[in-house]
C-alpha positions as CSV (number, residue, x, y, z in Angstrom):
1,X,-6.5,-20.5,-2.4
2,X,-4.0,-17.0,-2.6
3,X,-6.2,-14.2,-2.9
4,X,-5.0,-10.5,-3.8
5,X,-7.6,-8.4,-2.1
6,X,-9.9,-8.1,1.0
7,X,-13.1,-9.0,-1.6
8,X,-11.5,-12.1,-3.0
9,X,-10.8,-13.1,0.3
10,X,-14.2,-13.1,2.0
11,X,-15.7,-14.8,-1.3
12,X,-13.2,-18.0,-1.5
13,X,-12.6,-18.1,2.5
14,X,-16.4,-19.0,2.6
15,X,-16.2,-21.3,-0.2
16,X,-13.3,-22.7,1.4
17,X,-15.4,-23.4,4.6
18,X,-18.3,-24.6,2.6
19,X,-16.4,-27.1,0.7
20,X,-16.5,-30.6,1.4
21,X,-13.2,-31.6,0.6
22,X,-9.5,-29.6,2.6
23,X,-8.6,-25.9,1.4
24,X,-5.1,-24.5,2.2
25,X,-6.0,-21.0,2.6
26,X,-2.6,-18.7,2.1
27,X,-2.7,-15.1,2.7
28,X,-0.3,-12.9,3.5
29,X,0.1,-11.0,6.3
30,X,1.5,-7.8,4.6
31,X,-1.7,-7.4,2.9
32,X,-3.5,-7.5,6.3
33,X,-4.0,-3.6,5.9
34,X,-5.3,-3.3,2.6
35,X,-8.7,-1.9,2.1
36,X,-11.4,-1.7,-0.5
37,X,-15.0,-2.4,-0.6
38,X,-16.1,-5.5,0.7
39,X,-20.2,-6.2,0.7
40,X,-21.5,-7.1,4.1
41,X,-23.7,-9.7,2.9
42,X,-23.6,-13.1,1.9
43,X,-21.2,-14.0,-1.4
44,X,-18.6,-16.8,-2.8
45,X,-16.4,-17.0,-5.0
46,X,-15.8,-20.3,-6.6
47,X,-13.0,-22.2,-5.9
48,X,-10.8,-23.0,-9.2
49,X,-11.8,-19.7,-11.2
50,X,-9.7,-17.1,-12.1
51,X,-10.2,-13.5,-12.7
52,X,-9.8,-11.2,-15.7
53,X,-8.8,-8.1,-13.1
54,X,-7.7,-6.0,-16.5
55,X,-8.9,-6.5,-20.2
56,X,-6.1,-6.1,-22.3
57,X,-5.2,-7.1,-26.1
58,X,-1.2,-7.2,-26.3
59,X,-0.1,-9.5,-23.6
60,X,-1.5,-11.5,-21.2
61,X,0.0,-12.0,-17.3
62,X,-0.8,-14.3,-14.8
63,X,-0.2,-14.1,-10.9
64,X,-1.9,-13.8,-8.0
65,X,-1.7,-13.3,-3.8
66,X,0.3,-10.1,-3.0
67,X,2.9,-9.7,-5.9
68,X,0.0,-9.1,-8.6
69,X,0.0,-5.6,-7.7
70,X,3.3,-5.0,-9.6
71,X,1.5,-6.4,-12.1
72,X,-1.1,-3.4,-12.1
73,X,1.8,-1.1,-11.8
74,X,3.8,-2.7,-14.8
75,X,-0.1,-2.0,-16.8
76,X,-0.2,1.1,-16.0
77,X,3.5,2.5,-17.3
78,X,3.0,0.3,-20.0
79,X,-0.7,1.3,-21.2
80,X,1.3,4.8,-20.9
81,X,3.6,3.2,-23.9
82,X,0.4,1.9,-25.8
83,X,0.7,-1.6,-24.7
84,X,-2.4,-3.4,-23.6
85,X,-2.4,-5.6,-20.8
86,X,-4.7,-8.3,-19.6
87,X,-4.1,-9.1,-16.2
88,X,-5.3,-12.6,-14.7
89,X,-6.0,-13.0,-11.3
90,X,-5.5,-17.1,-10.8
91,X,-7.0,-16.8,-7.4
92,X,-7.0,-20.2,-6.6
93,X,-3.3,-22.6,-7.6
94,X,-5.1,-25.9,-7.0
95,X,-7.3,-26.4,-9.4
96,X,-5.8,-24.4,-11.7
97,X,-8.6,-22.3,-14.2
98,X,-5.8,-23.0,-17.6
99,X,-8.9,-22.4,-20.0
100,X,-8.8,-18.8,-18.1
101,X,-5.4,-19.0,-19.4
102,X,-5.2,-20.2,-23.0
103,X,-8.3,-18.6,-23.8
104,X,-6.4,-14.9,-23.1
105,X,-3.4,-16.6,-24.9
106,X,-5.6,-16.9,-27.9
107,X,-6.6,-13.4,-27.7
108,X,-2.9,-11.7,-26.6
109,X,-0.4,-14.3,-28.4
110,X,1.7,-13.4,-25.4
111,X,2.1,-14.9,-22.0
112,X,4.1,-13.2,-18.6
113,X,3.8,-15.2,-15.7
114,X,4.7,-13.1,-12.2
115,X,5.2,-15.3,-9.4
116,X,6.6,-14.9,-6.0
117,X,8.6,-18.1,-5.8
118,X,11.8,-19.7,-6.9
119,X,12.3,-20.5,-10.4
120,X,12.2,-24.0,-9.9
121,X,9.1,-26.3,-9.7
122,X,6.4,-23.5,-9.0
123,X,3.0,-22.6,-10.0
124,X,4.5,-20.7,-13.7
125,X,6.5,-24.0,-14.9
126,X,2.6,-25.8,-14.9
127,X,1.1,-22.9,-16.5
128,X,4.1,-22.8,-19.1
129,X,3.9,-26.5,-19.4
130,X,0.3,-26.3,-20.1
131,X,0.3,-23.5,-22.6
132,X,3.0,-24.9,-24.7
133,X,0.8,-28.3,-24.9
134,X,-2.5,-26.7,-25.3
135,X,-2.2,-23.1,-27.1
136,X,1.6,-23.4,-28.4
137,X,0.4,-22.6,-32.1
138,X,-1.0,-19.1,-31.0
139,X,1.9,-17.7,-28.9
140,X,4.2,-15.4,-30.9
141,X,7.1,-15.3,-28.5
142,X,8.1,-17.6,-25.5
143,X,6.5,-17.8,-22.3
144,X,8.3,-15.3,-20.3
145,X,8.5,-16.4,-16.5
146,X,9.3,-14.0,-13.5
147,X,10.2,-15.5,-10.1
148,X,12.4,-14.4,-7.4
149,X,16.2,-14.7,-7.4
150,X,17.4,-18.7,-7.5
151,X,19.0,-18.1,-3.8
152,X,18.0,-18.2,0.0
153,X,15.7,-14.6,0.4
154,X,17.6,-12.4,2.7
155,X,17.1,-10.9,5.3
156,X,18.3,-7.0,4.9
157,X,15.8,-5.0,3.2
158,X,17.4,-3.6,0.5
159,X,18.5,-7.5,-0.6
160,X,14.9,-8.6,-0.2
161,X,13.9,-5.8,-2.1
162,X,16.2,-6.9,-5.2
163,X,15.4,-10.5,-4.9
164,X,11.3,-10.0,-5.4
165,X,10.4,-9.8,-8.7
166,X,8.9,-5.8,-9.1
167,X,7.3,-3.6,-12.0
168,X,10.5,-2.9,-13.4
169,X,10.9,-6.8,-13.6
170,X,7.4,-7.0,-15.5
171,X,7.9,-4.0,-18.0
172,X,11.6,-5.6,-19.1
173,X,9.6,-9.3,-19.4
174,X,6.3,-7.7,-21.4
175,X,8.6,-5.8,-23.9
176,X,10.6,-8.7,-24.6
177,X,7.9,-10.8,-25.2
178,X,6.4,-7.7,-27.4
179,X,9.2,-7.0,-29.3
180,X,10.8,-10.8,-30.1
């Protein structure tokens, strides 16, 4: 489970607990001071469901934990442009919710996977794998993948801060995709 907000969190945390079978909960600890409203009572989220967090038409991206929110900022300079983005929360990596996926891809013809991880073996090579098998007919460019730098993450800010994929990152990958 990687969720992106405080709300997410409390919902799969307790259906993490009130599963029978071991969760890996990740979070990160720079979203530790994010807020938003969060009900005080009682409410799950299921485990293996993702999230339409933005209905879009265009293009479809996929990511969650932390770096989705350069995913929101990509949507909104691109809605600016008049390019509609759908934004899917994954939520949980393991199981993955692909119909979530494909059925977007159906909709947009366009996938953008952001992930905050090394090119190799991640969470976006499945989801690419699995669109190409299951939905490869309706895509009208390539999958377009965007993952950190291939290279240890360094340690001085301004290097960190070029190896994480950003907004800027996401608004080069959607136009591609757009205009291929």
């Amino acid at each position: 489970i990687v969720p992106s907000n405080p709300y997410d969190a409390k919902g799969l945390l307790k259906s993490a607990i009130r599963d029978n079978d071991p969760v890996i909960f990740m979070e990160s600890e720079q979203m530790y001071g994010d807020k938003m409203e969060v009900p005080e009572g009682e409410y799950l989220i299921p485990i293996g469901v993702a999230d339409i967090k933005r209905v879009g038409t265009d293009v479809t991206i996929v990511s969650f934990g932390k770096i989705i929110k350069e995913a929101y900022k990509a949507a909104d300079e691109l809605e600016k442009e008049g390019i509609s983005c759908e934004i899917i929360d994954l939520r949980t990596v393991r199981p993955l919710d692909i119909d979530a996926i494909i059925t977007s891809v159906k909709k947009t013809n366009r996938l953008v996977i952001l992930e905050e991880a090394w090119p190799f073996g991640n969470v976006s090579t499945e989801i690419t794998y699995q669109v190409q098998a299951k939905a490869f007919d309706y895509l009208d460019a390539p999958v377009a993948r965007i993952n950190t730098a291939d290279t240890p993450a360094p340690y001085s800010p301004v290097l960190l801060a070029e190896w994480l994929p950003n907004s800027n990152d996401v608004i080069d990958a959607v136009k591609k995709v757009m205009y291929k």
